[in-house]
BAGU-355776 format. One record per residue (C-alpha): residue in three letters; x, y, z. Coordinates in pm, whole numbers, always signed. Layout:
BEGIN
<r res="ALA" px="X" py="Y" pz="Z"/>
...
This chain:
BEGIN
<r res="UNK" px="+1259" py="+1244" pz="+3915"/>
<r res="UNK" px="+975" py="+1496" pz="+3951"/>
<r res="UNK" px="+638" py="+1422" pz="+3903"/>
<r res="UNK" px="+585" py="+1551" pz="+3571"/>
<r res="UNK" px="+901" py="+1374" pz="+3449"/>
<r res="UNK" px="+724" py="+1018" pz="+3571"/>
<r res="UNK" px="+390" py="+1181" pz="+3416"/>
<r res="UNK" px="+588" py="+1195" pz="+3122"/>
<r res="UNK" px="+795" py="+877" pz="+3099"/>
<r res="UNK" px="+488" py="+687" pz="+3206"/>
<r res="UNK" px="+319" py="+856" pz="+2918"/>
<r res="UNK" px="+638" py="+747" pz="+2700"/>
<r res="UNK" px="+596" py="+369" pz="+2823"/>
<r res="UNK" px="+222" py="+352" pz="+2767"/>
<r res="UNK" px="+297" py="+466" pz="+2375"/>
<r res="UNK" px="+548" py="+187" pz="+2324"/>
<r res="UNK" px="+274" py="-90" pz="+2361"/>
<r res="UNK" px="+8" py="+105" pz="+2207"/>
<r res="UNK" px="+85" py="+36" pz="+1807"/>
<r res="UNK" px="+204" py="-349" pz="+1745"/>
<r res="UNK" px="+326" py="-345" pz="+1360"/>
<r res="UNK" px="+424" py="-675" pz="+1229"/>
<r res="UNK" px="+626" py="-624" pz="+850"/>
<r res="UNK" px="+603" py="-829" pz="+537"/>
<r res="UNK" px="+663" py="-816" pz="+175"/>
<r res="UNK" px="+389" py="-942" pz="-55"/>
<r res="UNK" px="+420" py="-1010" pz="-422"/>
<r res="UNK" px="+222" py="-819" pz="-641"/>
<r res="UNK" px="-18" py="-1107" pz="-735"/>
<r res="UNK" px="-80" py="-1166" pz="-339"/>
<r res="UNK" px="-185" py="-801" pz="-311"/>
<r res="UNK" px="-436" py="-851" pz="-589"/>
<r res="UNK" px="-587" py="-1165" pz="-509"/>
<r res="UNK" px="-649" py="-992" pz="-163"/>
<r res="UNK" px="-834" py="-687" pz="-317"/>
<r res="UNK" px="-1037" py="-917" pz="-513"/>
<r res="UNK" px="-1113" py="-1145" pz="-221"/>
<r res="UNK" px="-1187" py="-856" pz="+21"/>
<r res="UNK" px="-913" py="-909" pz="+213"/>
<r res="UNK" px="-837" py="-517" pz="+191"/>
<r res="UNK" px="-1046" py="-282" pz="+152"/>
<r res="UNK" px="-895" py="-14" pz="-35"/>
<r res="UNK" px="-1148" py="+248" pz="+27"/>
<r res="UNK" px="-1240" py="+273" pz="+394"/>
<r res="UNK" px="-1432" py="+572" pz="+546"/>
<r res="UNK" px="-1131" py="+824" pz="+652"/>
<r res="UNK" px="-963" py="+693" pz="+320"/>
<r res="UNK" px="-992" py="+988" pz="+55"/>
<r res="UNK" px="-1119" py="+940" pz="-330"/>
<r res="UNK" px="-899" py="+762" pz="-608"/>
<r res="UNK" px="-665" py="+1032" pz="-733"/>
<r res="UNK" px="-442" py="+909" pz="-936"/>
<r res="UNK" px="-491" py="+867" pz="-1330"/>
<r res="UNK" px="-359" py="+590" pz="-1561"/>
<r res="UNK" px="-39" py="+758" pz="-1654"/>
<r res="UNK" px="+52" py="+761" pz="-1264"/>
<r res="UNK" px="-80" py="+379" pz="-1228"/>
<r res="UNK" px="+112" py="+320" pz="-1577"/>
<r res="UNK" px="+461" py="+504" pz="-1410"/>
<r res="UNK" px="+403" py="+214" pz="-1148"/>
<r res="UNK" px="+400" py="-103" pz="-1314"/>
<r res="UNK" px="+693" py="+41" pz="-1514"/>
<r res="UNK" px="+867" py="+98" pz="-1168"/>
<r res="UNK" px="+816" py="-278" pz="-1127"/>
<r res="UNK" px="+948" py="-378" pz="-1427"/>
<r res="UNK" px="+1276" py="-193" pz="-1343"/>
<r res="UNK" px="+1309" py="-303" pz="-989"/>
<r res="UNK" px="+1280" py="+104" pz="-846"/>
<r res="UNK" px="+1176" py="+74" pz="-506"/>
<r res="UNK" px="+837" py="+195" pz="-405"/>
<r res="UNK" px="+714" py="+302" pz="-47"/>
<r res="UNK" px="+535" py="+69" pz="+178"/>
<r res="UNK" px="+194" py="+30" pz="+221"/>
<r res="UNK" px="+11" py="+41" pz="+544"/>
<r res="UNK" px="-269" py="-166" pz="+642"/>
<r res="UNK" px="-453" py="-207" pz="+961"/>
<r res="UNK" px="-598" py="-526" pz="+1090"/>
<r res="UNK" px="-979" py="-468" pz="+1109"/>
<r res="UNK" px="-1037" py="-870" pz="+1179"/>
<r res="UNK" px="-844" py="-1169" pz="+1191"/>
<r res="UNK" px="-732" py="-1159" pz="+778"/>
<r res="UNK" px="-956" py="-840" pz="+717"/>
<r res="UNK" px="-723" py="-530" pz="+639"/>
<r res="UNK" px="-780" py="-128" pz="+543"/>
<r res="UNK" px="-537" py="+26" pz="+369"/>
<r res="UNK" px="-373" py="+349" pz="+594"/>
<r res="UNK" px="-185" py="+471" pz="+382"/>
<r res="UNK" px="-77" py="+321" pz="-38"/>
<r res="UNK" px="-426" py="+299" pz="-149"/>
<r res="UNK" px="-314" py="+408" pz="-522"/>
<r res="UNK" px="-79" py="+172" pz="-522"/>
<r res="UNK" px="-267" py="-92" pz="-414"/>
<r res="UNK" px="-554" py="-21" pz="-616"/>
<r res="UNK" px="-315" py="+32" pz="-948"/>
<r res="UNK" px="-141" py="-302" pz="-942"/>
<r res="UNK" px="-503" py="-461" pz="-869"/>
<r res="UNK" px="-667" py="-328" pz="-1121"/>
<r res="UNK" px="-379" py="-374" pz="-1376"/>
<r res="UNK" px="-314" py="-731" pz="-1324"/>
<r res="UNK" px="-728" py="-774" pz="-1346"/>
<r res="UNK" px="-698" py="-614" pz="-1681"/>
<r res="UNK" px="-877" py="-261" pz="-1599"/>
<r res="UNK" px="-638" py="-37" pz="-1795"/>
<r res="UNK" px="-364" py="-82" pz="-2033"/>
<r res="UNK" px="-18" py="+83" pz="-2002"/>
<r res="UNK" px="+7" py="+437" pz="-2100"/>
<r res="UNK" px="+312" py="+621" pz="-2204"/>
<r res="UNK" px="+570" py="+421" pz="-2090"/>
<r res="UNK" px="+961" py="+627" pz="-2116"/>
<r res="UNK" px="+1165" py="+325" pz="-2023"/>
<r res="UNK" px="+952" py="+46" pz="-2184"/>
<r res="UNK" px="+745" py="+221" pz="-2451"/>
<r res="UNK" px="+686" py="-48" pz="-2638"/>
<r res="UNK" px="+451" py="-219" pz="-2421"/>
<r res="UNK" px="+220" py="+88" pz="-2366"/>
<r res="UNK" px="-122" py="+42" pz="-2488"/>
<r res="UNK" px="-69" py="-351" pz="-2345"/>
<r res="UNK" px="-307" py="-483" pz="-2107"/>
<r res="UNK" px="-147" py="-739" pz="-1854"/>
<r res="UNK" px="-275" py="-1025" pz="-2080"/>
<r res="UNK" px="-72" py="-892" pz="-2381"/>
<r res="UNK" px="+245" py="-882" pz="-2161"/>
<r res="UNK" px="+518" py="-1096" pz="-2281"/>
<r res="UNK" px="+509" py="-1389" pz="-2067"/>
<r res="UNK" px="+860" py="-1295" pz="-1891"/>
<r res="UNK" px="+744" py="-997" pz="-1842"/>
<r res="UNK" px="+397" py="-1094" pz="-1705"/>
<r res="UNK" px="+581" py="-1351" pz="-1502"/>
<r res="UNK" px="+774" py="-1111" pz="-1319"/>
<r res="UNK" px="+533" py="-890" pz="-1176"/>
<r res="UNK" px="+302" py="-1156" pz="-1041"/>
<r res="UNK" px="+646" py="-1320" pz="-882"/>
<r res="UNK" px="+873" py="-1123" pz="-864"/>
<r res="UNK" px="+828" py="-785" pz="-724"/>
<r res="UNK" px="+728" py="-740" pz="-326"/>
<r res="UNK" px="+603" py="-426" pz="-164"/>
<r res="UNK" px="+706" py="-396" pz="+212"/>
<r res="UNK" px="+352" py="-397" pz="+385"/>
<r res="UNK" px="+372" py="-255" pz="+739"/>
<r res="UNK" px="+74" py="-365" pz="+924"/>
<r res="UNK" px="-114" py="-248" pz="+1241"/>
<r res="UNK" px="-222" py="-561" pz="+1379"/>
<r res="UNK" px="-551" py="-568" pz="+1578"/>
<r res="UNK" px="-411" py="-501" pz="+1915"/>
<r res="UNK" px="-280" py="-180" pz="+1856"/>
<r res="UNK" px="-494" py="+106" pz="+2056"/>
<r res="UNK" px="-789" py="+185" pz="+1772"/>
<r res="UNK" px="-739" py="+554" pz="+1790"/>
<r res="UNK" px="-409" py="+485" pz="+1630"/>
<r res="UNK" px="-517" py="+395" pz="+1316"/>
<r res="UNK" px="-658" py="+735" pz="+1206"/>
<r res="UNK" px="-389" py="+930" pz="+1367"/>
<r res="UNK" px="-127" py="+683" pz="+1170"/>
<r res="UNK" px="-328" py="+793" pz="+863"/>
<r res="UNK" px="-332" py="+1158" pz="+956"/>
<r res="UNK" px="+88" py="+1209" pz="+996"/>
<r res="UNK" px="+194" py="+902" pz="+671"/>
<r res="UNK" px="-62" py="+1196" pz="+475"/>
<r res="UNK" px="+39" py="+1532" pz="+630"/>
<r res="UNK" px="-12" py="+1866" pz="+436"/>
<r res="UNK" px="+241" py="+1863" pz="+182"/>
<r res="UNK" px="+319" py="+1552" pz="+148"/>
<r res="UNK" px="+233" py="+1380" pz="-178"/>
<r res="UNK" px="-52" py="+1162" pz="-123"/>
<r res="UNK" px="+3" py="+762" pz="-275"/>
């Protein structure tokens, strides 16, 4: 091998180690009740402004309701328990603020009879299942990952061109 292939491969070897992700799915309620505690911060510094409005956030509690599958969310460790979200941060902040009763459905096409509801005015199966029953896959960068990471992580998950979430 010559030396720029072991440059290389040793480069390779050092990247493997560099980002330690651990995976989980959280219920909707859990992701909540950790916005409201602080447990994520859903507007760290290289994070950009809200952007969506409440017919997006309105499009994703429907989602919920019929089981559609919705991309991860990425959080990074910042202390033990202490996470910033990477990448999801309308997400997160749309199913926190609609199960704290910020906004009330809006121009629903599968369930339109519920828009203008705030969570509180959900039927109770229906209120039920999104605290319970729904997860979102959270990938997390846990603490030991190399810090410079995190922003690049942000950087490619929001890439020109790709929608931002």
């Amino acid at each position: 091998m010559s030396s720029v292939e072991k440059k290389i491969v040793n480069r390779f070897t050092e990247s493997q180690t560099a980002l330690v992700l651990q995976q989980s799915d959280l219920s909707l309620h859990s992701i909540a009740e950790m916005v409201a505690n602080g447990a994520i911060d859903v507007s760290p510094k290289y994070q950009r402004r809200d952007r969506w409005d409440v017919y997006k956030e309105s499009e994703l509690i429907e989602s919920f309701l019929l089981n559609i599958p919705v991309p991860p969310i990425y959080l990074a460790e910042d202390e033990y328990g202490v996470y910033s979200v990477i990448d999801g941060k309308q997400r997160v902040s749309a199913i926190s603020k609609y199960l704290k009763g910020e906004f009330k459905l809006t121009d629903l096409e599968k369930f339109p009879e519920i828009s203008g509801f705030h969570f509180k005015d959900l039927p109770t199966p229906l209120a039920n299942a999104l605290k319970i029953r729904p997860y979102i896959r959270v990938v997390t960068l846990l603490r030991q990952s190399d810090p410079d990471l995190k922003h690049e992580v942000f950087l490619r998950l929001n890439k020109a061109g790709v929608v931002l979430n």
